[in-house]
DRENDREN-499644 format. One record per residue: x, y, z of N, C-alpha, C in turn. Coordinates in Angstrom, 3 decimals, padded with zeros to 6 digits. Example, Ala and Ser with C-alpha at 12.3 -4.5 7.8 and 13.67 -1.06 7.14 Angstrom:
REM DRENDREN-499644
     n.xx     n.yy     n.zz    ca.xx    ca.yy    ca.zz     c.xx     c.yy     c.zz
  013.190 -005.690  007.800  012.300 -004.500  007.800  013.200 -003.300  007.800
  012.850 -002.250  007.080  013.670 -001.060  007.140  012.900  000.030  007.870
This chain:
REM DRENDREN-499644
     n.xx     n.yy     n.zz    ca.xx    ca.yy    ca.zz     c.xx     c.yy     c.zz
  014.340  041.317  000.398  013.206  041.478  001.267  013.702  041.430  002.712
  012.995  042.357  003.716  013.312  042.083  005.228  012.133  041.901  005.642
  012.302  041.240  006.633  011.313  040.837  007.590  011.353  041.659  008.722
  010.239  041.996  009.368  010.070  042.336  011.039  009.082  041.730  011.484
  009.284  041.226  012.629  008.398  040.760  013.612  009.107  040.296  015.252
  007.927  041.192  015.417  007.254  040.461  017.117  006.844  039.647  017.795
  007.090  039.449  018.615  006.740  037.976  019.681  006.885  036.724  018.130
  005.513  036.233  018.272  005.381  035.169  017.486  005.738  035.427  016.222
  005.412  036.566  015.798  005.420  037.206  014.498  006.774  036.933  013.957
  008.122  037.418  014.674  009.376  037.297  014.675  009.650  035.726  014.756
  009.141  035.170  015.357  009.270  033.530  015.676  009.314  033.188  014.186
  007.699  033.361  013.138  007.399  033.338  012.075  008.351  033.784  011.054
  008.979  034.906  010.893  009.404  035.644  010.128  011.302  034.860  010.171
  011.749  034.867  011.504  012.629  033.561  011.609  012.454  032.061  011.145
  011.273  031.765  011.262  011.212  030.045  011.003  010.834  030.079  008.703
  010.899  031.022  008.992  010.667  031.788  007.461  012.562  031.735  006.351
  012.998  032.682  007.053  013.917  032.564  006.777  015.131  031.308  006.862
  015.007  030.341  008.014  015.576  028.890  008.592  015.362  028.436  007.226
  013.807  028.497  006.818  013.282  027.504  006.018  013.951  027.999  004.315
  014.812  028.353  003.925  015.135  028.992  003.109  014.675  029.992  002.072
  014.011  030.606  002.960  012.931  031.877  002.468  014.222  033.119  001.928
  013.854  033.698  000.800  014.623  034.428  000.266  014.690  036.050  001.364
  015.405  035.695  001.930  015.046  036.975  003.033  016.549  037.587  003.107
  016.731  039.147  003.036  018.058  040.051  002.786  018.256  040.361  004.494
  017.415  040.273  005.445  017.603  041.011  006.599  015.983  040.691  007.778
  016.556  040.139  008.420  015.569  039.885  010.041  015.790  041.226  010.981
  014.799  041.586  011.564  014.661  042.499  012.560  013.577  041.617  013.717
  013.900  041.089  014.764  013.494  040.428  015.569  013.086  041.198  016.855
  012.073  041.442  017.475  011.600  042.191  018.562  010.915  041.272  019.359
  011.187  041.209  021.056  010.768  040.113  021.457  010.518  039.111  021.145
  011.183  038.272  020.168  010.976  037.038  019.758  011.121  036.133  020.525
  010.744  034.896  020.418  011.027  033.371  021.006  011.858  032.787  020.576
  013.058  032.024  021.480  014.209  031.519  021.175  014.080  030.423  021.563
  013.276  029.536  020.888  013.418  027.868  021.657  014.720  026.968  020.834
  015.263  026.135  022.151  016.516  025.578  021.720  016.515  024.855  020.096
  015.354  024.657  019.233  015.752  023.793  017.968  016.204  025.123  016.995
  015.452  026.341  017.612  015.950  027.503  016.265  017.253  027.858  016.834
  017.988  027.549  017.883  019.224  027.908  017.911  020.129  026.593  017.288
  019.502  025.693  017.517  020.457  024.463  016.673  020.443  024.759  015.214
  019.256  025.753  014.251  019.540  025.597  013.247  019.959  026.723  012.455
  021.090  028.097  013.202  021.446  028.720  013.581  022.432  028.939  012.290
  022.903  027.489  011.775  023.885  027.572  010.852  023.962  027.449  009.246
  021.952  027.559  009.205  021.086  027.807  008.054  021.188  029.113  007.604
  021.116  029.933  008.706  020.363  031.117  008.835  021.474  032.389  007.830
  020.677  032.674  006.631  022.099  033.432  005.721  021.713  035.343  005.864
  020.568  035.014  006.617  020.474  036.765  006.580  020.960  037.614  008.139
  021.427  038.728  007.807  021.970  039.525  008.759  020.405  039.844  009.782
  020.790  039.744  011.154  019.719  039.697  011.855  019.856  040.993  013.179
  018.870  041.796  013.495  019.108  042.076  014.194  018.129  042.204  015.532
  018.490  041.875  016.581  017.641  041.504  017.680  017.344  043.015  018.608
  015.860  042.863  019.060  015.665  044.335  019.962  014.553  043.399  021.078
  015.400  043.545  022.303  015.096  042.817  023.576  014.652  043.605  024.708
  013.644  043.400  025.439  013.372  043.891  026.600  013.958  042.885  027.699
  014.814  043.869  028.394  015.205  042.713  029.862  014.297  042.593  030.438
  013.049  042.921  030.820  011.790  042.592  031.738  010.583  041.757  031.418
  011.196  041.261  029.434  010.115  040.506  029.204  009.456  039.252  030.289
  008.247  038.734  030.052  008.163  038.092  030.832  006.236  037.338  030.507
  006.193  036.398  031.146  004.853  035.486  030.616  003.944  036.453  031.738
  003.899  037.720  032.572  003.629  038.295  032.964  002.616  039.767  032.291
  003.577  039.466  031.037  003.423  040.833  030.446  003.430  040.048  028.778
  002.639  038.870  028.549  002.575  038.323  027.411  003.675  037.606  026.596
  004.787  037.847  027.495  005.919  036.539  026.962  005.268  035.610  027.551
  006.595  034.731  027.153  007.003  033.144  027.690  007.767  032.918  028.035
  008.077  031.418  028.413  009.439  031.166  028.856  010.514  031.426  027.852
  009.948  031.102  026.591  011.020  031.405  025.088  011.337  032.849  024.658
  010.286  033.926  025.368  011.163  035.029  025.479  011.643  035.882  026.638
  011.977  034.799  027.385  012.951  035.124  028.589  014.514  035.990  027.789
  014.896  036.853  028.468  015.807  037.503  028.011  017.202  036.363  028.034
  017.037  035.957  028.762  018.274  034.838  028.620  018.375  033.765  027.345
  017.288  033.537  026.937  017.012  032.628  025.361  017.441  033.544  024.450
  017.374  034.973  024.388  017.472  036.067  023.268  018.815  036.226  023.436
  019.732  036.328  024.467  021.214  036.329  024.917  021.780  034.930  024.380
  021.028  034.282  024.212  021.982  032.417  023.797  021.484  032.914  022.160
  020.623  033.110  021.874  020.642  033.069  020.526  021.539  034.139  019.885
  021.655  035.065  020.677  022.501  036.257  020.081  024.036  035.572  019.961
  024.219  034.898  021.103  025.603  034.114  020.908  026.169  033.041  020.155
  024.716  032.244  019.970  024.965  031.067  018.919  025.003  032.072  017.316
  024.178  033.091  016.951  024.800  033.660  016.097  026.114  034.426  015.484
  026.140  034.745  017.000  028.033  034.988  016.852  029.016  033.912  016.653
  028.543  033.138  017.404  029.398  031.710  017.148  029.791  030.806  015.955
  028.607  031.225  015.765  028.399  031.165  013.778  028.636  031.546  012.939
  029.519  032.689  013.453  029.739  034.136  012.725  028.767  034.707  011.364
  027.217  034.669  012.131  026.411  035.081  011.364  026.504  036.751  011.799
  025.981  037.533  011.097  025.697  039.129  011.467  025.052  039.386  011.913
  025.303  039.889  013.537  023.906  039.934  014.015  024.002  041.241  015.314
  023.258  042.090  015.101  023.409  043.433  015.909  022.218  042.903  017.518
  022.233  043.564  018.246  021.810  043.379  019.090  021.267  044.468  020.398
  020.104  045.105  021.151  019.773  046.156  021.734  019.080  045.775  022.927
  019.719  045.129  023.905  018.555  045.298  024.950  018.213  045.997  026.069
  016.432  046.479  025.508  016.247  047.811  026.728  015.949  047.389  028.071
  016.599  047.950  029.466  016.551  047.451  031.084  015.517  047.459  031.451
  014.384  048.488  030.820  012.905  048.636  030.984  012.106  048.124  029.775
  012.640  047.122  029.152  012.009  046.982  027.953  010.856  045.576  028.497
  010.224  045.760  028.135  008.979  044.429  028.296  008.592  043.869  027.189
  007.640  043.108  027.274  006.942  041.960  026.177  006.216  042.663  024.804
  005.361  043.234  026.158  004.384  044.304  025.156  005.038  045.776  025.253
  005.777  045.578  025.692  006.294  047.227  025.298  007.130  047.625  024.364
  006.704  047.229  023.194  007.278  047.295  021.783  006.769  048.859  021.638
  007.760  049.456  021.328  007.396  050.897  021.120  007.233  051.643  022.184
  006.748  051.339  023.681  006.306  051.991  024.835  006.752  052.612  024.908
  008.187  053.509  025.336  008.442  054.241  025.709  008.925  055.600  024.438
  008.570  056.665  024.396  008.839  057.467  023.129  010.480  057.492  023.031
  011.359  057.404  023.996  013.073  056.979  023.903  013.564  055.533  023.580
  012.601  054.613  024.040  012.783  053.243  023.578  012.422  053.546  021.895
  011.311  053.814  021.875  010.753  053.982  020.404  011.759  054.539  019.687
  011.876  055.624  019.796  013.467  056.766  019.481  014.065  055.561  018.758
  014.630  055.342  019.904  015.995  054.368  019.909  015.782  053.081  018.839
  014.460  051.812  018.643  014.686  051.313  018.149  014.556  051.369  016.163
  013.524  052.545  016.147  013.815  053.426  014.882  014.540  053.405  014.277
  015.663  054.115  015.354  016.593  054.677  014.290  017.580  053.580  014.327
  017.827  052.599  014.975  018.468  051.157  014.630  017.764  050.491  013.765
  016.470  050.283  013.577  015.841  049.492  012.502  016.103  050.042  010.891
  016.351  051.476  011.247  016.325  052.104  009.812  018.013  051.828  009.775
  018.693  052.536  010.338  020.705  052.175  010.399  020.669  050.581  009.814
  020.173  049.648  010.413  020.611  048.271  010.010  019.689  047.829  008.314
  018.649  048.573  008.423  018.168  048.377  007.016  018.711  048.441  006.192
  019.144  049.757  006.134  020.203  050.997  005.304  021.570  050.270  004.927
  021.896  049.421  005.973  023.241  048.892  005.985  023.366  047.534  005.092
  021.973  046.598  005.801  022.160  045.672  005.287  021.326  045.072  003.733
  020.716  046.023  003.124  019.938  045.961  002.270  020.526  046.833  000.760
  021.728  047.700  001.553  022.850  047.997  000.412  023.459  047.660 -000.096
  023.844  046.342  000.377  024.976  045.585 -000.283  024.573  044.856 -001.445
């Protein structure tokens, strides 16, 4: 099974998988990175892949937890971990602009389907 989710949704679909939810693959889109889900980082057995807007912001329906800099520490504590974990972040990407742009959209498509494909074959 994979999961996707957004903002909270992704929060969910992560605190899902932590919790030893039988999950093959995370796709995380603007999610929230508060420091206890990066401490438990070394639970986490499914290949994950993160799609970030650098402009998120509590402006545009983030938070402080999806400040692009929390999504950059978590991307690293997963490397650190040497968990699998792909990573995309758009310069114009925002909170709510999941999908906004038809090239952002493009773009995270055909990475959601590539990492599916990849990690759901094995």
């Amino acid at each position: 099974m994979a999961l996707f989710g957004h903002s909270r949704g992704g929060g969910a679909a992560l605190n899902y998988a932590l919790g030893g939810g039988a999950v093959s693959a995370l796709v995380l889109d603007s999610t929230g990175y508060p420091d206890e889900l990066v401490d438990r980082v070394p639970l986490l057995q499914a290949p994950v892949l993160i799609l970030h807007g650098l402009r998120d912001s509590p402006a545009d329906g983030g938070s402080a937890m999806t400040d692009p800099k929390m999504a950059r520490s978590f991307e690293a504590a997963l490397r650190s971990a040497r968990k699998t974990v792909d990573a995309k972040f758009y310069a114009a990407g925002t909170h709510n602009g999941i999908f906004a742009s038809r090239a952002q959209r493009t773009d995270e498509l055909k990475r959601i389907r590539a990492f599916l494909r990849r990690t759901l074959s094995n």
